[in-house]
VMD Tcl script that draws the C-alpha trace (Angstrom):
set ca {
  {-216.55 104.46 175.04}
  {-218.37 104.99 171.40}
  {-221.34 102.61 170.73}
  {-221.42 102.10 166.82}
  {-224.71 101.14 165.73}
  {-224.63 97.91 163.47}
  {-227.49 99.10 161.09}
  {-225.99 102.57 160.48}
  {-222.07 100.73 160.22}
  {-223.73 98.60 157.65}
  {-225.08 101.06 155.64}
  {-221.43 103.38 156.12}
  {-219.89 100.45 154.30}
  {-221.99 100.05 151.80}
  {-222.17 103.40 150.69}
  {-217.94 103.36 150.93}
  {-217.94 100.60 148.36}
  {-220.80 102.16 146.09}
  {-218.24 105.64 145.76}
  {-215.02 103.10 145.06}
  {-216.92 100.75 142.34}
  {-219.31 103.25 141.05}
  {-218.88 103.43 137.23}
  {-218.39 106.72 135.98}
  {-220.63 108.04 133.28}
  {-218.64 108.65 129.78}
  {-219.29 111.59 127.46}
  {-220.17 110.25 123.92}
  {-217.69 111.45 121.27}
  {-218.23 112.74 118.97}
  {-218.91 111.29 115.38}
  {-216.79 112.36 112.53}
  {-219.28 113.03 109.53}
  {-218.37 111.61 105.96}
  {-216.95 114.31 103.22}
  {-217.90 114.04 99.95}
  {-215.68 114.22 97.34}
  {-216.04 116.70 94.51}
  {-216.10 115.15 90.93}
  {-216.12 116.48 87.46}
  {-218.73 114.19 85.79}
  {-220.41 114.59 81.77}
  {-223.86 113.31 80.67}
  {-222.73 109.33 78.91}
  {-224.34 109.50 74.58}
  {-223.19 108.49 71.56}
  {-221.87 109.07 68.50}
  {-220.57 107.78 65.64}
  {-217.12 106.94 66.69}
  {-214.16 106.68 63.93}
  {-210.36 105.41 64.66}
  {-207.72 103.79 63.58}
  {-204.99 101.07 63.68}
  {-201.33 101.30 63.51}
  {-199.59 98.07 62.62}
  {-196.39 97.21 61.13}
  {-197.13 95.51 57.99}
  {-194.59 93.98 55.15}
  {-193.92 94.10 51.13}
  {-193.98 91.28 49.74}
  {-193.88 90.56 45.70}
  {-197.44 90.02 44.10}
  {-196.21 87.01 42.77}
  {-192.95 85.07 43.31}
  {-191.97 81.08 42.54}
  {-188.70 79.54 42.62}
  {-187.56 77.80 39.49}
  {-185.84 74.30 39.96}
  {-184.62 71.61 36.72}
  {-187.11 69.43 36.13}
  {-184.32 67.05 34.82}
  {-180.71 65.76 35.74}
  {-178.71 67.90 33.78}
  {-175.83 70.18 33.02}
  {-176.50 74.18 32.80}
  {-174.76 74.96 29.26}
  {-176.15 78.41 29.20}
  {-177.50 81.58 31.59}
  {-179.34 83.87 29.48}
  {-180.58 86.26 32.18}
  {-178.68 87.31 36.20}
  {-180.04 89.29 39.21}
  {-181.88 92.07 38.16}
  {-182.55 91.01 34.91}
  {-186.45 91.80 33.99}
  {-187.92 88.88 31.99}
  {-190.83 88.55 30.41}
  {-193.21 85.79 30.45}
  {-192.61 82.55 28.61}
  {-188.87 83.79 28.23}
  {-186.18 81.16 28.19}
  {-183.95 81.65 31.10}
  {-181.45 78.98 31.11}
  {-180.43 76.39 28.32}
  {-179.63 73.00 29.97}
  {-177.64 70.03 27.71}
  {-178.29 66.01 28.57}
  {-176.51 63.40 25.74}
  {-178.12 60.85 27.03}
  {-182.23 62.18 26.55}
  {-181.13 62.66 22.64}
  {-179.93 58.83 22.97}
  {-183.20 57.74 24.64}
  {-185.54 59.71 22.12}
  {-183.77 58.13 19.01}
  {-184.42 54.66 20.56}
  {-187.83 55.93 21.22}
  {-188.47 57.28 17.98}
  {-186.81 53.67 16.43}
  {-189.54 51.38 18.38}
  {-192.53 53.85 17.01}
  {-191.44 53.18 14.01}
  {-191.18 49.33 14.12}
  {-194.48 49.01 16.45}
  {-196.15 50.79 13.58}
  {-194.93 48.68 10.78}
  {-196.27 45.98 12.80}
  {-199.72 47.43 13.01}
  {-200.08 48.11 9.49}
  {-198.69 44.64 8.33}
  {-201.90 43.04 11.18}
  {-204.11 45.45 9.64}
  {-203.76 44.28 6.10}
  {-203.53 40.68 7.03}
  {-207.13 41.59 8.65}
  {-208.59 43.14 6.07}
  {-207.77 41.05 3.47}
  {-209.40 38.19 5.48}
  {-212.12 40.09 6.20}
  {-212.69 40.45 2.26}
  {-211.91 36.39 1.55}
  {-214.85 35.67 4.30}
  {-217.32 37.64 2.35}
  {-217.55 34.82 0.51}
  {-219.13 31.90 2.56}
  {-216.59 28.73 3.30}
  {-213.69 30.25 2.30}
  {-212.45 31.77 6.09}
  {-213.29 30.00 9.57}
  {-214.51 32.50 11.62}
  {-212.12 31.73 14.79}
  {-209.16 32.33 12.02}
  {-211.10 35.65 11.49}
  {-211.24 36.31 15.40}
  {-207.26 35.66 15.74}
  {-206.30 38.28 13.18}
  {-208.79 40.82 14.28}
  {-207.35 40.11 18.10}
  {-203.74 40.20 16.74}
  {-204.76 43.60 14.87}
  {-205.73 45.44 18.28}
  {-202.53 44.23 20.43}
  {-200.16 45.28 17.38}
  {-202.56 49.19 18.00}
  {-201.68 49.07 21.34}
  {-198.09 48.23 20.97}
  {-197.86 51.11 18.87}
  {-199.77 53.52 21.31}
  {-197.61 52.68 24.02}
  {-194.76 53.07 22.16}
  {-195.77 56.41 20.66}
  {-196.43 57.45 24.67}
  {-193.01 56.50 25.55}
  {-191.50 58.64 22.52}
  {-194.33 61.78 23.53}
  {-192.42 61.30 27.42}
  {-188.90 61.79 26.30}
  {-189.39 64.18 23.36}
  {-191.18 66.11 26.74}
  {-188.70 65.29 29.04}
  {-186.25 67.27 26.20}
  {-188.40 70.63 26.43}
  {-187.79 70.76 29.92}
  {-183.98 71.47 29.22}
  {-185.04 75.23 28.37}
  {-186.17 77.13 31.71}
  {-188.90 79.67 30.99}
  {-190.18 82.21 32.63}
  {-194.00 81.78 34.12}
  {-194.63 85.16 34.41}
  {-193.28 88.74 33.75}
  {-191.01 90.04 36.39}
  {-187.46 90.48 37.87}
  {-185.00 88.17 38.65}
  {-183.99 88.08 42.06}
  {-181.58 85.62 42.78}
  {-179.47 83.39 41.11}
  {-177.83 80.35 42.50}
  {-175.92 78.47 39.81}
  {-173.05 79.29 36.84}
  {-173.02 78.12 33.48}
  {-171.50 73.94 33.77}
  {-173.00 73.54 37.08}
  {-175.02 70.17 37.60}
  {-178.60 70.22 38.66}
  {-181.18 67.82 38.75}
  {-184.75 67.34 40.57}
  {-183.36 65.38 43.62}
  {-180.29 65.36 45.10}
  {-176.58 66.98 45.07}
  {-178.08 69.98 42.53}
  {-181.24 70.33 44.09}
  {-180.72 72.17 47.50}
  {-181.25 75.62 45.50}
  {-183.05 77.29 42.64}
  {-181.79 78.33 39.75}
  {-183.50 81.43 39.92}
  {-185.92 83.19 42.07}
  {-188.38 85.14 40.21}
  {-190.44 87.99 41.50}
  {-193.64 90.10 39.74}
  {-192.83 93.72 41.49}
  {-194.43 95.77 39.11}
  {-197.54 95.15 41.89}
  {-196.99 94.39 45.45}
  {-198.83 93.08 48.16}
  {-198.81 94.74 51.13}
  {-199.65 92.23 54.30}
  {-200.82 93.05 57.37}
  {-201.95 90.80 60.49}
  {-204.58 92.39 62.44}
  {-205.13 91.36 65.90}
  {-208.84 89.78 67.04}
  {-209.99 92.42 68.59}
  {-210.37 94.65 65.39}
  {-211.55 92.34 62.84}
  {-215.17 93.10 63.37}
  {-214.13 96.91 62.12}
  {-212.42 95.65 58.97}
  {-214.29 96.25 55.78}
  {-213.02 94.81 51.66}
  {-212.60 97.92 49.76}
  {-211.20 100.06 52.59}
  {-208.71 102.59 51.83}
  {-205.40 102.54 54.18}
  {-202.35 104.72 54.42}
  {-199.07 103.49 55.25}
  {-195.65 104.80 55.98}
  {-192.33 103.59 54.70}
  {-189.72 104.93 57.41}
  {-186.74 103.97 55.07}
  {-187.99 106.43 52.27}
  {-187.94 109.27 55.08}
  {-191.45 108.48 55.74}
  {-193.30 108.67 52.52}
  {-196.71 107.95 52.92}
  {-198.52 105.94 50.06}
  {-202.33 104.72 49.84}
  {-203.39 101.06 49.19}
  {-207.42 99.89 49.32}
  {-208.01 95.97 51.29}
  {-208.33 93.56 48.78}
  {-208.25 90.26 50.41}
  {-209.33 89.31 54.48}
  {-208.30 85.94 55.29}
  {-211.45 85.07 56.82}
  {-209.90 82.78 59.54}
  {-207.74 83.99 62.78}
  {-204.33 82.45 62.70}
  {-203.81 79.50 65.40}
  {-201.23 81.06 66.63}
  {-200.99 84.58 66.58}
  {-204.89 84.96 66.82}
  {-204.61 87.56 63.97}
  {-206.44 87.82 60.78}
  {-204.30 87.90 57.45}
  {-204.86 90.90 55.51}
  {-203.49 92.18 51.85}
  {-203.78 95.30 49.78}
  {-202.62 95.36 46.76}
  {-199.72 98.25 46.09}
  {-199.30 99.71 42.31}
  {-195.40 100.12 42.16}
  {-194.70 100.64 38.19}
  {-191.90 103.02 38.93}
  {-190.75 99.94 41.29}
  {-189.73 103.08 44.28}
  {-190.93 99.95 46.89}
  {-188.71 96.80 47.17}
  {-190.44 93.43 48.21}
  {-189.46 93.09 52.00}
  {-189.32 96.70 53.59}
  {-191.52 97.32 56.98}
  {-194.24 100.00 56.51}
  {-196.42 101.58 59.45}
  {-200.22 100.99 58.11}
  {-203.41 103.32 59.21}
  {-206.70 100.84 58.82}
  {-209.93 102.59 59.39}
  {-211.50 101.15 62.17}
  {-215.11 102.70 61.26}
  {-218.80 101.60 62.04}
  {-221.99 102.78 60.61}
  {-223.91 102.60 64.20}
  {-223.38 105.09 67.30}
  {-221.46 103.83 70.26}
  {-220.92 105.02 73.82}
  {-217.90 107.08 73.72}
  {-215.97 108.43 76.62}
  {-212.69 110.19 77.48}
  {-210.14 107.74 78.30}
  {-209.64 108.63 81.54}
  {-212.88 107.93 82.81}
  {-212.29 104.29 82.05}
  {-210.41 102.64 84.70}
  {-208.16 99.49 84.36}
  {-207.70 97.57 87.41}
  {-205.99 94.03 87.81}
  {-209.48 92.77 88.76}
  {-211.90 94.47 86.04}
  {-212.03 97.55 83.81}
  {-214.72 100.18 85.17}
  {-216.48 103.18 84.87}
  {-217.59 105.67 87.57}
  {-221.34 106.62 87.34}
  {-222.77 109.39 90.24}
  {-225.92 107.67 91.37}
  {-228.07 109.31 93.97}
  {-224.83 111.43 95.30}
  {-222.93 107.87 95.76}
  {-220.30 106.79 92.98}
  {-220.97 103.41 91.49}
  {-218.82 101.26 89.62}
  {-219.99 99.82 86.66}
  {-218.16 97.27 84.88}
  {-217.54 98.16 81.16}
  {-215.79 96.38 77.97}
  {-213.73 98.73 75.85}
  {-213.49 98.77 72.27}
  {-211.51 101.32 69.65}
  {-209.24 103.86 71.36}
  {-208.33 107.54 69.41}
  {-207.29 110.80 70.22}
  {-207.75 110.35 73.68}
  {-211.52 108.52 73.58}
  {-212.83 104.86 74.12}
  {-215.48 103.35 72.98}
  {-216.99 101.25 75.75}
  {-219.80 98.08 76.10}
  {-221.86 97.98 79.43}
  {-224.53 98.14 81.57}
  {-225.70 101.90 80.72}
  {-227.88 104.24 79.54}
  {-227.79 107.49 77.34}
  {-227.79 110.29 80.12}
  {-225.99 108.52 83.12}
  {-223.78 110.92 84.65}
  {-220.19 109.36 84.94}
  {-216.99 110.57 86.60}
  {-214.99 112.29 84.21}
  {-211.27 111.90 85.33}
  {-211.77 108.25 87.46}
  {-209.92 105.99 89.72}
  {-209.58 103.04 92.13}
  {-209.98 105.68 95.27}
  {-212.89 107.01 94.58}
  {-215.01 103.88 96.56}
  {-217.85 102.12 94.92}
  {-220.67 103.80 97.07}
  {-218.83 106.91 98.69}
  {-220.36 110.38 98.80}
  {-219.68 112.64 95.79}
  {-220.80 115.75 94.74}
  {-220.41 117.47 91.35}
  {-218.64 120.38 90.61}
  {-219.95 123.38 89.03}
}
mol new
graphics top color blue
foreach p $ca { graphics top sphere $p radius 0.5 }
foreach p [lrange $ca 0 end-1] q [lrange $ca 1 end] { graphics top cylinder $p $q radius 0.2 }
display resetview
């Protein structure tokens, strides 16, 4: 028979369940150190940064107006067509209306009688005014009357001399002249044809007349460049339908003002074309100088990095990258002009992107 003793089974057990729930001591693993990535970076300055625009721009005829009758009338004769060059005060068309010649000769036949009247008041006037020299002889109210009499008989007249001065105008208006020196453009009516200032006659010119002997060449030049854009400026531009000629124009007018819609400023050179080689309406590709008298920061392109949430650059700081928001301004030949928080010396990333982390390890290559 074994005796167990109850101390030493106690302490048997206890030691059993200390080996089965023990915990088991871990080796710590090891921790993977960060690399740093190796970066190309440049020293940020400036310098006086020039560029340029390209922008479609348009012809368009220095001056151009569309000629309408003034009158209801009947075209009796075309003395110019399309492509006719005019010159200006030049009559263009002849127009005939019988019944203005009517209206002046009934004009001209009230003048007449309105002024008989005002002579006949006149003399009755004076000669009253002569009799009343003497006292007694000429109550002054009688006096008063033919005076009054005389000045409504002048007006009569005047009025009637206005009426004549209308139609004998309206008459002058038969013979279309020419404004201005130029080239006719279009033509919209034949000799017989009815036209008038309102209604069935009046949905076209008679003539469209264009000054091409100068041109203005008009641009629209988005917001973002406007603060570059200087009067005087000289600009190249391309016309692709003349196998890409390239002809020189200086600014001569800035609009001033963005357009509501487009959010563009208006801008027009003026274009010598004597030998008339441009046409109003062709497309031409325009260079504007985009130049500023003050250094910028200036960096390759590809260190500026365009994001959907911001535009950045990269500067090494310490061994860690930092991102640094920027603005950019002119691009050209493969550099951009940038606005931000930095300073002449900073040492930024030279080719950047989105994977290089804001704060990771980099190092610089040699």
């Amino acid at each position: 028979m074994i005796t167990i003793n109850k101390t030493s089974g106690l302490a048997l057990a206890a030691a059993v369940w200390l080996a089965g729930c023990g915990v088991s001591q871990s080796k710590p693993e090891n921790v993977k150190a960060e690399t740093a990535t190796a970066v190309t970076a440049f020293p940020l300055g400036k310098e006086i940064f020039s560029a340029s625009l390209r922008t479609p721009g348009e012809l368009q005829a220095f001056q151009q107006v569309d000629l309408y009758a003034k009158v209801s009338s009947f075209v009796r004769r075309l003395n110019v067509d399309v492509g006719s060059t005019v010159q200006a005060g030049q009559v263009l068309a002849t127009m005939e209306a019988p019944e203005l010649g009517s209206a002046l000769a009934g004009a001209e036949s009230r003048l007449r009688s309105q002024e008989a009247v005002y002579l006949a008041s006149k003399a009755n006037y004076d000669r009253l005014y002569q009799t009343s020299l003497t006292p007694g002889t000429v109550s002054q109210n009688d006096l008063d009357m033919a005076f009054a009499k005389q000045q409504s008989d002048f007006a009569q007249k005047e009025s009637a001399k206005a009426a004549y001065r209308e139609i004998s105008d309206q008459r002058n208006y038969l013979e279309i002249r020419a404004p201005f020196g130029g080239v006719i453009s279009a033509r919209n009516v034949s000799a017989g044809a009815y036209v008038g200032p309102s209604g069935k006659g009046s949905e076209q010119p008679l003539f469209t007349l264009q000054e091409q002997k100068k041109l203005r060449l008009v641009v629209s030049v988005p917001e973002a460049y406007t603060p570059y854009l200087k009067a005087n400026s000289e600009v190249k531009f391309v016309v692709r339908s003349l196998g890409g000629r390239e002809f020189t124009a200086v600014i001569n007018r800035l609009a001033g003002a963005l357009d509501s819609r487009l959010r563009s400023q208006r801008v027009e050179m003026d274009v010598d074309n004597a030998n008339k080689l441009l046409l109003p309406g062709m497309v031409t590709e325009v260079h504007i100088p985009l130049s500023t008298a003050d250094s910028v920061f200036v960096v390759p392109s590809t260190a500026v990095v365009s994001s959907t949430e911001k535009v950045f650059v990269i500067r090494v700081n310490s061994g860690k990258s930092e991102w640094v928001d920027v603005k950019k301004g002119r691009e050209a030949d493969g550099k951009t002009e940038i606005f931000g928080n930095l300073s002449e010396g900073d040492m930024l990333v030279e080719k950047a992107n989105d994977e290089i982390r804001n704060g990771a390890a980099v190092t610089l290559k040699k």
